[in-house]
N, C-alpha and C positions, 0 to 999 in steps of 0.2 A: 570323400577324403578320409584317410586311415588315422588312424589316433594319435600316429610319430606328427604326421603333417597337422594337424590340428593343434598336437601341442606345438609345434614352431610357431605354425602362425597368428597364436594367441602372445608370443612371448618377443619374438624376431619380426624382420623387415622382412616384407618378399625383394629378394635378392637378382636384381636382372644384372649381366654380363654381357655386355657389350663390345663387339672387336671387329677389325676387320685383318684377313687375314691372306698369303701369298696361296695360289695352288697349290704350294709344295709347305702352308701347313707355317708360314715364316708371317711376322708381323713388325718384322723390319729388318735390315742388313746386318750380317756378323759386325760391325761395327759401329752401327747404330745410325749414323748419317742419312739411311734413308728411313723414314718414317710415316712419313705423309705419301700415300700411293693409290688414294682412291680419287671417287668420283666427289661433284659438287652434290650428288641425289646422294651417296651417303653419307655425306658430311648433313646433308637435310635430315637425313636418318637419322644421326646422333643427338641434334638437337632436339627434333618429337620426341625421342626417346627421353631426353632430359627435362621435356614440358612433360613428364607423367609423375617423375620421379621427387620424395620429398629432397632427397639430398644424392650427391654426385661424388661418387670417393676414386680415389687414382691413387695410385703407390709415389713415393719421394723422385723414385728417377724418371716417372712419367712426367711429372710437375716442374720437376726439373730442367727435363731436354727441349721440351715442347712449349712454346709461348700459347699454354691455354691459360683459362680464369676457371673452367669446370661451371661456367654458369648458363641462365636458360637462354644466350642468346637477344638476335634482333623482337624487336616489340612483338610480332603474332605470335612467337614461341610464348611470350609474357601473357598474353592475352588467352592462350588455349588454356595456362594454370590455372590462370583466373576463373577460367570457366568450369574448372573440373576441381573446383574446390581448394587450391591449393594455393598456398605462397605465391608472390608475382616472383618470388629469387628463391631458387634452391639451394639448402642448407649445403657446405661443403667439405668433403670429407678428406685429408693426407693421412696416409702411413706408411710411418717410418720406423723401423724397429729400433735403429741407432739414434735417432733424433737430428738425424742430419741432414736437417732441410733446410735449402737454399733461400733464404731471405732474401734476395732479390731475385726471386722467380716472380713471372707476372703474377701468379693468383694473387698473390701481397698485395701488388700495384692498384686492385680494384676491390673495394670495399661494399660492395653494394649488397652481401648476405654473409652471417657466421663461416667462419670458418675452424673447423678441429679438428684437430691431429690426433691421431692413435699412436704410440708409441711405445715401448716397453724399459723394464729397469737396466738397459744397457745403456739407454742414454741420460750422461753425466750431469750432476746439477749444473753446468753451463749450461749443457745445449738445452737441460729443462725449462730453465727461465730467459733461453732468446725463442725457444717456442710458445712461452705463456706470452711474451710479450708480442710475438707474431700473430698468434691465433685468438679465435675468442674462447676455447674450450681444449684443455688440453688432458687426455685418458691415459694411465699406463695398465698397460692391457696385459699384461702378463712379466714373467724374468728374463726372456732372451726372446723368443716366439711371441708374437700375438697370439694372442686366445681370441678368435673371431666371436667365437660364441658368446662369449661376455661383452667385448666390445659392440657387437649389435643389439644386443639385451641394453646396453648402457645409450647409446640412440634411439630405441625403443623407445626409453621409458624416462629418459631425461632431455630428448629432443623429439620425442614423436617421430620420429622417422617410422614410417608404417612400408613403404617401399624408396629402394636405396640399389641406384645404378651404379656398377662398378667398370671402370674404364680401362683397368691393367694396370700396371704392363702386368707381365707374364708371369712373374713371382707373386704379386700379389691374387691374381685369377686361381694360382694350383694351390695357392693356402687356401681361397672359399671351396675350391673343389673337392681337397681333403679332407676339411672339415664337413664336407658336406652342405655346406649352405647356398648351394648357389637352385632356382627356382628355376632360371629361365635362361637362357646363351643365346643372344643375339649375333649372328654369322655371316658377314659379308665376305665373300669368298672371290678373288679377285684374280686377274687371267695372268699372271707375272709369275717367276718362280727368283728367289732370291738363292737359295742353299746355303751353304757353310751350317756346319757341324755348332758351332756357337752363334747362329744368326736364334734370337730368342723367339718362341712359340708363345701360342695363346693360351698355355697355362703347362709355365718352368716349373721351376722347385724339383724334390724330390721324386714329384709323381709315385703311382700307385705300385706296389712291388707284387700283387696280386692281382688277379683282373676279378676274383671273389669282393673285394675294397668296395671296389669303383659303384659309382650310382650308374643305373641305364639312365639315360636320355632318349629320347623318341621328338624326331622332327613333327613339330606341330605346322611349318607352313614353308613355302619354299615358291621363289619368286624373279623372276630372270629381267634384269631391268640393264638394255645392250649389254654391257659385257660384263655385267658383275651380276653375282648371283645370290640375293639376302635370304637369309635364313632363320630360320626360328626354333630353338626345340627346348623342352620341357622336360622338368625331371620325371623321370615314369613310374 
């Protein structure tokens, strides 16, 4: 391990990314309607994934549109924690940079581990204090942008999160990517092709204006399970 990586992983979470995604590179419809287009084995994917992880973070309009909790699931996903050391419930992560998250989204509805918001100083003292009163921990992580880096320094070191699985959407994925934080991208690669020029990717934003930016990744493992194809690769 080089001395950049050593100092991250004494200070930060190792950073998994988790997605599944269309042939054509889409993780859901120009208009968002379609979302859900995989198999039951990756949906099994998702939760092993989440029995490894301390905490589970999604961006506001993933939280949003999707009746998740971001939690570990039926009792054996509970019980593999258990066994590997960890929390029986994984800590849970929302970010919103406006602080505009939807109070009556399920994760609310289910109480059963912390939950905190990232947020930053654009969102106004209303929406501050219907977040303090929603969440159990509320961070502002910077003046208009998240600063990632701090905000997982501040999971780190004020919630132990030592490893921290990120679920998207796609805005949230190209901020860890620019910033360079993300460890590992977990790939489920799926036989459908959606297009449209604004059907959103697995990691939006601004992206790289450089291909000098960009970190290499190198596939660590790759694995064809009937028509879907899961993937693994590592930062190199």
């Amino acid at each position: 391990m080089n001395s950049k990586l050593k100092t991250k992983a004494s200070r930060l979470p190792f950073v998994l990314v988790n997605m599944a995604m269309t042939a054509d590179g889409k993780i859901a419809t120009a208009n968002r309607a379609v979302s859900s287009f995989t198999s039951v084995r990756d949906h099994e994917h998702l939760l092993a994934l989440r029995a490894t992880a301390d905490a589970v973070m999604a961006g506001a309009r993933t939280v949003d549109s999707a009746p998740i909790n971001l939690g570990p699931g039926p009792a054996k996903f509970r019980r593999q924690r258990l066994k590997r050391g960890l929390a029986e419930f994984n800590l849970r992560v929302i970010v919103s940079r406006s602080g505009s998250v939807n109070p009556g989204a399920k994760v609310f509805r289910h109480r059963f581990s912390p939950i905190l918001i990232l947020t930053t100083r654009r969102a106004n003292k209303g929406r501050l204090k219907r977040l303090q009163a929603l969440a159990d921990g509320v961070k502002i992580c910077g003046r208009r942008e998240i600063n990632f880096s701090a905000a997982l320094r501040w999971l780190r070191k004020q919630w132990r999160v030592k490893r921290l699985l990120c679920e998207g959407g796609g805005e949230l994925n190209g901020a860890l990517f620019r910033a360079g934080l993300v460890d590992e991208l977990h790939l489920t690669i799926c036989p459908k092709v959606f297009g449209g020029r604004h059907a959103p990717t697995v990691a939006d934003g601004n992206g790289f204006s450089r291909l000098a930016n960009t970190e290499p990744f190198q596939f660590k493992s790759m694995r064809r399970v009937k028509g879907e194809l899961f993937t693994v690769l590592t930062r190199g």
